[in-house]
C-alpha positions as CSV (number, residue, x, y, z in Angstrom):
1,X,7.7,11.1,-14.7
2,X,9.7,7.3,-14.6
3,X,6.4,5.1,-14.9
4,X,7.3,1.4,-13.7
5,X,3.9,-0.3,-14.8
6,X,2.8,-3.4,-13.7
7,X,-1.3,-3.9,-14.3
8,X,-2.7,-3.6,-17.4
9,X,-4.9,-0.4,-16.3
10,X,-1.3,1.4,-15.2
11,X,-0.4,0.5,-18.7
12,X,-3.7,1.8,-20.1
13,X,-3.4,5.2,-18.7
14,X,-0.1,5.3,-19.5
15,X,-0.3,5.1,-23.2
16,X,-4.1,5.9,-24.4
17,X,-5.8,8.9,-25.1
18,X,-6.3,9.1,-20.7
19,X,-2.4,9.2,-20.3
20,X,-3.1,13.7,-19.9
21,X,-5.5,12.9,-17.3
22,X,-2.8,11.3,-15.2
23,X,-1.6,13.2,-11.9
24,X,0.2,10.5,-10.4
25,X,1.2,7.2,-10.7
26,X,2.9,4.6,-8.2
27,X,3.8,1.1,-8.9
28,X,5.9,-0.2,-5.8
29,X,7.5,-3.5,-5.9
30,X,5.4,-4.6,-8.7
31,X,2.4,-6.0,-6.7
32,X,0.1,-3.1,-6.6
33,X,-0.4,-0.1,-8.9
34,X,-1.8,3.2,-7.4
35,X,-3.3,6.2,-9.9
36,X,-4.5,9.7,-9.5
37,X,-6.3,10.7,-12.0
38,X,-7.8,14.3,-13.0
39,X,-10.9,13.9,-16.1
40,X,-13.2,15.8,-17.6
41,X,-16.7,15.2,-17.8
42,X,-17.7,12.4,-20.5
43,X,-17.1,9.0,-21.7
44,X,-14.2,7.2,-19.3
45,X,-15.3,3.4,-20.9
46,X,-12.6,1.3,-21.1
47,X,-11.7,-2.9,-22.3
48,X,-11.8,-5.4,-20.1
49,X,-8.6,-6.2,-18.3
50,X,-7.3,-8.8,-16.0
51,X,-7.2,-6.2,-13.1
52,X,-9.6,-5.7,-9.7
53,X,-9.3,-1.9,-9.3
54,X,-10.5,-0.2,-6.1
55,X,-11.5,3.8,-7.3
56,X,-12.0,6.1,-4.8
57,X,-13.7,9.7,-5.0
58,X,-11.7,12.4,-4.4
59,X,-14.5,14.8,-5.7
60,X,-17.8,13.8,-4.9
61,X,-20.5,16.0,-6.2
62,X,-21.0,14.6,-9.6
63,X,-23.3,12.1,-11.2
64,X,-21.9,8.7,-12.4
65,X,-23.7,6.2,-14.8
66,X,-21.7,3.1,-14.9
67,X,-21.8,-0.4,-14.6
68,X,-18.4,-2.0,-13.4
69,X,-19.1,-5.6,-13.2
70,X,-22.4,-5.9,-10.7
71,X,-25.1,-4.5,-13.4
72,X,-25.6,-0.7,-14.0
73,X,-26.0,1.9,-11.4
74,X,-26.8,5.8,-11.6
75,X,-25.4,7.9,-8.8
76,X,-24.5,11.1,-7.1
77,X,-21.2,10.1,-6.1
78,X,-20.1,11.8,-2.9
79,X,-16.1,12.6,-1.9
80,X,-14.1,9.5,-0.2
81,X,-16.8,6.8,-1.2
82,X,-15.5,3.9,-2.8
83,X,-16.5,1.2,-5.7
84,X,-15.0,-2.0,-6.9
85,X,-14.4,-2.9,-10.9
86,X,-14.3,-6.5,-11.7
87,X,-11.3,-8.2,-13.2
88,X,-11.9,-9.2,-17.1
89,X,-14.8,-6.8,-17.4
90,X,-15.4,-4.1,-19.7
91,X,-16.4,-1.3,-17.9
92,X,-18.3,1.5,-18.6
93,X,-18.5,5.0,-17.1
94,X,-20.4,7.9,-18.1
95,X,-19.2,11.2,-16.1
96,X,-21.6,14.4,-15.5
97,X,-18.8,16.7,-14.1
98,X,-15.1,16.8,-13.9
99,X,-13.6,14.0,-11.5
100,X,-10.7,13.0,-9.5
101,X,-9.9,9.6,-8.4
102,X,-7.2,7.6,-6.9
103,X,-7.2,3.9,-7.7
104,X,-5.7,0.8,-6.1
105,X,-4.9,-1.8,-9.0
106,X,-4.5,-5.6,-7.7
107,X,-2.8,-7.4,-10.8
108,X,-5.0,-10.8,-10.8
109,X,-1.5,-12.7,-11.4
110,X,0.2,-11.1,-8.0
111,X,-2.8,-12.0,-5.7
112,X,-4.6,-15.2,-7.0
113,X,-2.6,-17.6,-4.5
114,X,-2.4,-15.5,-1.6
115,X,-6.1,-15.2,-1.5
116,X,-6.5,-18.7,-2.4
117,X,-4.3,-19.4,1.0
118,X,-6.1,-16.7,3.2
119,X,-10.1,-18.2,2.5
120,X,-8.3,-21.8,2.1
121,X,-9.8,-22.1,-1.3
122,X,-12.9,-20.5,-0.7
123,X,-12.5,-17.5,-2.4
124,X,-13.4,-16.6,-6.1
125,X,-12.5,-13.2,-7.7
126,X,-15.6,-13.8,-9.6
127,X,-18.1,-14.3,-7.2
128,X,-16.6,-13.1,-3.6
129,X,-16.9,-9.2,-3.9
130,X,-18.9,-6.5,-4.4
131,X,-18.1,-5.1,-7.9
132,X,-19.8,-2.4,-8.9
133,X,-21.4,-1.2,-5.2
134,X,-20.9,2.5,-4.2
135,X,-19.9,1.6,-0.8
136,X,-17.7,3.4,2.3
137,X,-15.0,1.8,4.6
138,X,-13.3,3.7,6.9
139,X,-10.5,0.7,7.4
140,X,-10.0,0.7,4.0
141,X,-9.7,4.6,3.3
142,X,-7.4,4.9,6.6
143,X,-5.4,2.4,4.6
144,X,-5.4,4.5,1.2
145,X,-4.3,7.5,3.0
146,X,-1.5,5.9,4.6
147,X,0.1,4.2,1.1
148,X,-0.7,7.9,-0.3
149,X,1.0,9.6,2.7
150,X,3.9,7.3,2.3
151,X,4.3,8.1,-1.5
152,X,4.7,11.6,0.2
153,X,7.4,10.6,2.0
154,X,8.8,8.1,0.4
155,X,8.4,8.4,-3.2
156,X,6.8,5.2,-3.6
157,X,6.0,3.1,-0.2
158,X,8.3,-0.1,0.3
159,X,7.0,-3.9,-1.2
160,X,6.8,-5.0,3.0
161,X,4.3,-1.7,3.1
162,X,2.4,-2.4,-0.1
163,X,1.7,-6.2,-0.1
164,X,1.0,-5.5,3.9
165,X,-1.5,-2.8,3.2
166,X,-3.1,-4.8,-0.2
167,X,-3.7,-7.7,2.1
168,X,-5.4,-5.7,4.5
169,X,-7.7,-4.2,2.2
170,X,-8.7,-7.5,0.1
171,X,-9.5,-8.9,3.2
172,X,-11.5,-5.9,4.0
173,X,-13.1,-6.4,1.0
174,X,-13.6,-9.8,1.4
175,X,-15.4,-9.6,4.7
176,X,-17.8,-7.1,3.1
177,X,-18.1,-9.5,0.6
178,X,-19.4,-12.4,2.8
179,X,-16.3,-13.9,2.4
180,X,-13.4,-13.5,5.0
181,X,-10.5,-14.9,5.4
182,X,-9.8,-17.6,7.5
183,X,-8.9,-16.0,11.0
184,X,-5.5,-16.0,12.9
185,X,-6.3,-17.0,16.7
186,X,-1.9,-17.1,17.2
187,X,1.0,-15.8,17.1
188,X,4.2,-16.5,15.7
189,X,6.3,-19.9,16.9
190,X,9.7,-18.1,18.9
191,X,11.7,-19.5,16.0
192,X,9.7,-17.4,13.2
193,X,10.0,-14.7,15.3
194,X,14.0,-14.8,16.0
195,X,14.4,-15.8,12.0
196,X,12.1,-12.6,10.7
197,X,13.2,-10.0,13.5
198,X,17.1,-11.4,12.4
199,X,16.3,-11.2,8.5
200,X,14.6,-7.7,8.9
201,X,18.1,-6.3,11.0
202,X,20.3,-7.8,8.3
203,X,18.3,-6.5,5.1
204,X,17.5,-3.0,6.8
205,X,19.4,-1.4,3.4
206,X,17.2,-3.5,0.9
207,X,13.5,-3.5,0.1
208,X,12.6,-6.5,1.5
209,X,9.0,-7.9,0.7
210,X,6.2,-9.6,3.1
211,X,6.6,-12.5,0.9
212,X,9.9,-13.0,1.2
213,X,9.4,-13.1,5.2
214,X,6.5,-15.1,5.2
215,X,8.7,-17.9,3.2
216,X,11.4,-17.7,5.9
217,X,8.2,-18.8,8.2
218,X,6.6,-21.3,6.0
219,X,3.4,-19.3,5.9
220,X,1.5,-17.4,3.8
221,X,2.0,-13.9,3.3
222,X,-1.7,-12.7,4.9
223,X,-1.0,-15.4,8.2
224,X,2.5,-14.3,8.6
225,X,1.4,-10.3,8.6
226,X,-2.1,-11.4,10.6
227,X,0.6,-13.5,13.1
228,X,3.2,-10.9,13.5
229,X,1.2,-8.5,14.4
230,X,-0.3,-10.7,17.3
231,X,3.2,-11.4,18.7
232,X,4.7,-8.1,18.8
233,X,1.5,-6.2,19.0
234,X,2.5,-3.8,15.4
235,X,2.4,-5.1,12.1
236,X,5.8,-5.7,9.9
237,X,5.8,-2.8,8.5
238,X,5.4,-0.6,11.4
239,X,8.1,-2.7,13.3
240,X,10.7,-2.7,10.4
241,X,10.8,1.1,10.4
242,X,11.5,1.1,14.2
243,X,14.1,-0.8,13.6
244,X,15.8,1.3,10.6
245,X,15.2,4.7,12.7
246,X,16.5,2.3,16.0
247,X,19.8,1.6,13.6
248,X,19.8,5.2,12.2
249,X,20.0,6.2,15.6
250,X,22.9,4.2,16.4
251,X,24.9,5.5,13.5
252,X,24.4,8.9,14.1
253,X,25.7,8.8,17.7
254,X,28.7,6.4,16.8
255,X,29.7,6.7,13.2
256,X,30.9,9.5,11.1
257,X,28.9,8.6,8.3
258,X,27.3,10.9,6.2
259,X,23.4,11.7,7.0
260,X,22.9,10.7,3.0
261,X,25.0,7.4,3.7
262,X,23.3,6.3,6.6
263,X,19.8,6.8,4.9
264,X,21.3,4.7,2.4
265,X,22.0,1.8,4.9
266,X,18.7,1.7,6.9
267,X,17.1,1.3,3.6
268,X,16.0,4.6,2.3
269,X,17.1,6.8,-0.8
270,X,18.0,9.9,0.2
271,X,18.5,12.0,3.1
272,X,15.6,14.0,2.3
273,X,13.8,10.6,2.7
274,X,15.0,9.5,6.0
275,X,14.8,13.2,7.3
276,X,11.1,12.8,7.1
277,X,10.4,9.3,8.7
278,X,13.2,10.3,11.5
279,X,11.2,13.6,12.5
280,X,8.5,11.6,12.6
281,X,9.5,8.7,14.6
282,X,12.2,10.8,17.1
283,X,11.1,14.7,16.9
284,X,13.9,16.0,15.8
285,X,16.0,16.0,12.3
286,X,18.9,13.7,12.3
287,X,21.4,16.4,12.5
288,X,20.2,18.1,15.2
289,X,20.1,14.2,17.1
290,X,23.7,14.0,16.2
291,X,24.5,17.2,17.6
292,X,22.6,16.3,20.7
293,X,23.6,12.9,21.3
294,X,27.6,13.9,21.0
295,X,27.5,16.9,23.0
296,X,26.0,16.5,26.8
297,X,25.1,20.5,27.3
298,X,23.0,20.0,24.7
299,X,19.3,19.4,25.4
300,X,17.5,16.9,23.6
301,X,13.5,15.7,24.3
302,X,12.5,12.9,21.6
């Protein structure tokens, strides 16, 4: 397993005495980290670290004593609920049974300004959210499925994907904090639009990240996402895959390329990889669309 770490929990598991414990790890584009881990009943303290991390239960069923930044709490935790560690907090956690548990790690470092720009200063990782709260959130489990379904797919999901989905679930948080984000009421000026549907077409091969679009717009990475989404009624992530399976589409009926070479253009590593998101998107593998598309007695039903 190739570990890219970027938090200092990733890190953590990755070289103390939890590193056997580790199932999976994920850390796409550097701005979020995403663990499954597998422990044993017992002691799972660990130091304080400058990381929020999201856990959720993948188990449920077992008792958990543990205080993770909001003062202790004893509970039978139940499968898909959710809790909140605070950043620069030692926390500790004392496990009845066996457990499993995925965590989202937010790297203080990567998120400080965008969250500063989203409240418009209002917002303090010390004070705005609920650490330590068994709580659930449908919004922000439907989001933890899809970055774990795209890891599926795609190995690890793109930066556009991960930032995207990160913002969506620290403003989740936020709100169930008391503290939202400032809300969009617009959408994107017809400029920004041309500019980021223009820079998406031309960088289709490369991993380009929400920040890097939000720049071209002058906006901040959470009102860009927020104001996309408003104007053309998906969010960037969504729309930036249509496009790559729009273009893979147009390469398979008018190129020769290979299937693996044209994955490699729209932006994906393999053609095992595009395989996947094209049956998703079109119903059909992209050989069988080739087929199809170049010969008229075929039959072919997207």
């Amino acid at each position: 397993m190739t570990v890219h770490t970027s938090s200092s929990v990733a890190q953590l598991h990755s070289k103390c005495r939890h590193e056997s414990y580790l199932h999976a790890i994920k850390s796409p584009g550097g701005v979020l980290d995403m663990l499954e881990v597998a422990q044993p009943a017992g002691d799972m303290t660990r130091p304080s670290l400058p990381d929020i991390v999201l856990y959720e239960d993948r188990l449920g069923n077992g008792r958990v004593r543990s205080d993770l930044g909001g003062g202790r709490f004893d509970v039978i935790s139940e499968k898909g609920l959710l809790n909140l560690a605070a950043p620069n907090f030692a926390t500790t956690a004392i496990m009845e049974a066996s457990h499993k548990v995925r965590s989202l790690v937010f790297p203080l470092a990567k998120w400080q300004d965008l969250v500063n720009e989203a409240a418009d200063g209002r917002f303090s990782f010390d004070t705005s959210l609920n650490y330590g709260r068994v709580f659930d959130s449908p919004p922000i489990r439907s989001a933890l499925r899809s970055l774990w379904a795209l890891c599926e797919d795609e190995g690890a999901p793109s930066r556009l994907w991960v930032r995207a989905a990160g913002c969506e679930i620290l403003a989740e948080l936020c709100r169930l904090g008391g503290a939202p984000f400032t809300p969009v009421k617009g959408g994107l000026a017809p400029w920004v639009e041309r500019r980021a549907l223009d820079l998406m077409r031309a960088r289709l091969s490369e991993d380009i990240s929400l920040d890097e679009l939000a720049a071209e717009a002058r906006l901040s990475p959470y009102h860009f996402a927020r104001m996309f989404k408003k104007s053309f009624g998906v969010p960037p992530r969504v729309y930036l895959t249509r496009l790559r399976v729009e273009k893979a589409c147009d390469l398979l009926e008018h190129s020769d390329l290979s299937i693996t070479k044209i994955a490699l253009d729209v932006g994906y590593s393999s053609n095992q990889v595009l395989a996947r998101v094209f049956a998703k998107h079109m119903r059909v593998t992209p050989s069988d669309y080739r087929r199809a598309v170049r010969d008229p007695k075929r039959s072919f039903a997207p």
